[in-house]
C-alpha positions as a Markdown table, in Angstrom:
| # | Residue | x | y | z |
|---|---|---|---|---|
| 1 | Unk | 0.0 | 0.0 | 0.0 |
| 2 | Unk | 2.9 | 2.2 | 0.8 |
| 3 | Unk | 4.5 | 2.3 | -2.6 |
| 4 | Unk | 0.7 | 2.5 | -4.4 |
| 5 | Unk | 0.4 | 6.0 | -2.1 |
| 6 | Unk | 3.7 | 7.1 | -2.8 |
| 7 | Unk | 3.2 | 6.9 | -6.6 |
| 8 | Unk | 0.1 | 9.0 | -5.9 |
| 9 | Unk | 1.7 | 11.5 | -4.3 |
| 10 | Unk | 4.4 | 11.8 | -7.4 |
| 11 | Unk | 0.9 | 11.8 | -9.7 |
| 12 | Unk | -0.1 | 14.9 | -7.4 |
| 13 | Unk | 2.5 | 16.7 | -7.2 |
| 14 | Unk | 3.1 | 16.5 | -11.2 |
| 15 | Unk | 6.6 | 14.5 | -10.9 |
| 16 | Unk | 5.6 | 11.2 | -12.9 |
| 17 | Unk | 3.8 | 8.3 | -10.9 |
| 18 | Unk | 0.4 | 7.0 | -11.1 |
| 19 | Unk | -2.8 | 7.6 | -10.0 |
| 20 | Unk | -3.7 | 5.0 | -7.0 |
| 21 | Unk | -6.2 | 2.6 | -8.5 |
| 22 | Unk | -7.9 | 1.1 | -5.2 |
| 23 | Unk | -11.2 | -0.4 | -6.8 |
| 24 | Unk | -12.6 | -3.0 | -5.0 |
| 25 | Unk | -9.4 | -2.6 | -2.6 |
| 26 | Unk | -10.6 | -3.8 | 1.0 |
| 27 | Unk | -9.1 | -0.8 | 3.3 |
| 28 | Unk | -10.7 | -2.0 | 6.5 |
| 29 | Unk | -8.1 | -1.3 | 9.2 |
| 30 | Unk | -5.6 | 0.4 | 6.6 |
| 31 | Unk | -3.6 | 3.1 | 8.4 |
| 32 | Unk | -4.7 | 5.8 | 5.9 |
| 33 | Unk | -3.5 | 8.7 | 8.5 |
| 34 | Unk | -2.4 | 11.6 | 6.3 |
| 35 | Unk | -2.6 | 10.0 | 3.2 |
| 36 | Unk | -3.8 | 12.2 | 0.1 |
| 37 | Unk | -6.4 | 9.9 | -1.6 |
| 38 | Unk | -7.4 | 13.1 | -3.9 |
| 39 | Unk | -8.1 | 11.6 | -7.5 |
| 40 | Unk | -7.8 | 8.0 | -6.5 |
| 41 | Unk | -10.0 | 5.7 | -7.8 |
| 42 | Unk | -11.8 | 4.3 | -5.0 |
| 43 | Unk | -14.9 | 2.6 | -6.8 |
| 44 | Unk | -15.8 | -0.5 | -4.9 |
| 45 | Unk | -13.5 | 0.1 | -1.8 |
| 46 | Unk | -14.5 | -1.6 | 0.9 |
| 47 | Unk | -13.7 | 1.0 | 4.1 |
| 48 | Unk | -15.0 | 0.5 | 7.4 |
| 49 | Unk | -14.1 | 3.7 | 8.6 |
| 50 | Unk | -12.2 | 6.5 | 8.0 |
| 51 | Unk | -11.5 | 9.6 | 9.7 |
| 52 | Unk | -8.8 | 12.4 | 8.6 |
| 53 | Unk | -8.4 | 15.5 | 6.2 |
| 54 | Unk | -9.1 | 16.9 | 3.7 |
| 55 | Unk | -7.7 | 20.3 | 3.2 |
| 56 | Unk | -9.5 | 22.6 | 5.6 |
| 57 | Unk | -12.3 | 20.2 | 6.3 |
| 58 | Unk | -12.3 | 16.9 | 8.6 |
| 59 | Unk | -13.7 | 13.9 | 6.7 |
| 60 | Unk | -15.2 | 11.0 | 7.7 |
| 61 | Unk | -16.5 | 7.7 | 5.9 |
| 62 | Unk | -18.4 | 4.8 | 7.2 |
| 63 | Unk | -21.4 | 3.2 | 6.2 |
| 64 | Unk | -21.6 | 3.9 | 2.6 |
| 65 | Unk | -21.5 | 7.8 | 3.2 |
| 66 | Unk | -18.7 | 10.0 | 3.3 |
| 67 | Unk | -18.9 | 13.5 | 5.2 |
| 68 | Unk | -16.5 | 16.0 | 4.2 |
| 69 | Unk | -17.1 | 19.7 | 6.8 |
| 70 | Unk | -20.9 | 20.1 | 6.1 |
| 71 | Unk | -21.4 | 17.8 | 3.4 |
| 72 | Unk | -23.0 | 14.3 | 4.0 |
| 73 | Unk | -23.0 | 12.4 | 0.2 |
| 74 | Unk | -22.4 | 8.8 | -1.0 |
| 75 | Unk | -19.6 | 7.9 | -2.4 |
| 76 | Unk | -20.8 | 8.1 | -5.7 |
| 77 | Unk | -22.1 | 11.0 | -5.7 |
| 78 | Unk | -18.8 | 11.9 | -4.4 |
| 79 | Unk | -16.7 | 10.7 | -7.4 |
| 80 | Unk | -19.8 | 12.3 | -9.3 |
| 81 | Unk | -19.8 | 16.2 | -7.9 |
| 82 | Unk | -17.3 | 16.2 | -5.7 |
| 83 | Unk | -14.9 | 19.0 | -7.9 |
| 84 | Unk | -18.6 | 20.5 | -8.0 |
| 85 | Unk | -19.2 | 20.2 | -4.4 |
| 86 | Unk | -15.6 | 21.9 | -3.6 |
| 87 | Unk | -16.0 | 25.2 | -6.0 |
| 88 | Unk | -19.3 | 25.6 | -4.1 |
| 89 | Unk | -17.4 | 25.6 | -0.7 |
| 90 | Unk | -14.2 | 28.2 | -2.2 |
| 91 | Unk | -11.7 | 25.7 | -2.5 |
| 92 | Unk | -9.4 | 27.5 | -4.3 |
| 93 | Unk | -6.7 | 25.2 | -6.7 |
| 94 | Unk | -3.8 | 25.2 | -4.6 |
| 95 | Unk | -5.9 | 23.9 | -1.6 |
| 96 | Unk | -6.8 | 20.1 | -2.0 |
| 97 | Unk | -10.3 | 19.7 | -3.2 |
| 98 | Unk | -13.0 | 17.3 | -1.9 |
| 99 | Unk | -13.5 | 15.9 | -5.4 |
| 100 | Unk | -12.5 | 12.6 | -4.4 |
């Protein structure tokens, strides 16, 4: 998992890597503490629970839901609007953006 996050980091920051493919990737009891999951692909990702950051916002995900500051959406509708959701809440572009 390590090296899949670092190579996501690279993709981020613009210096080559990859973007983290974690479909279907069962992350129950990952240690996801500071990792920047921004642009993953997390279709199909089993998580029990998350709790961290996201920018200026504390995010949490359980149950099928993921609530990022005052927003309370499904994880599609997430991966959907999420770039939406952020320009609605002035995310500016060098802050990271809840469009997961």
């Amino acid at each position: 998992m390590d090296a899949k996050l670092d190579k996501h980091k690279k993709w981020l920051d613009g210096e080559g890597g990859e973007r983290a493919d974690l479909r279907e990737a069962n992350l129950r009891g990952a240690d996801l503490y500071k990792a920047d999951l921004r642009g993953a692909n997390l279709r199909g990702a089993r998580l029990l629970y998350l709790d961290g950051n996201i920018g200026r916002h504390r995010v949490f995900a359980a149950g099928g839901h993921i609530i990022i500051g005052c927003e309370r959406h499904t994880y599609e509708h997430w991966l959907e609007r999420g770039e939406e959701i952020g320009r609605a809440n002035e995310y500016s572009e060098s802050e990271p953006n809840p469009g997961i």
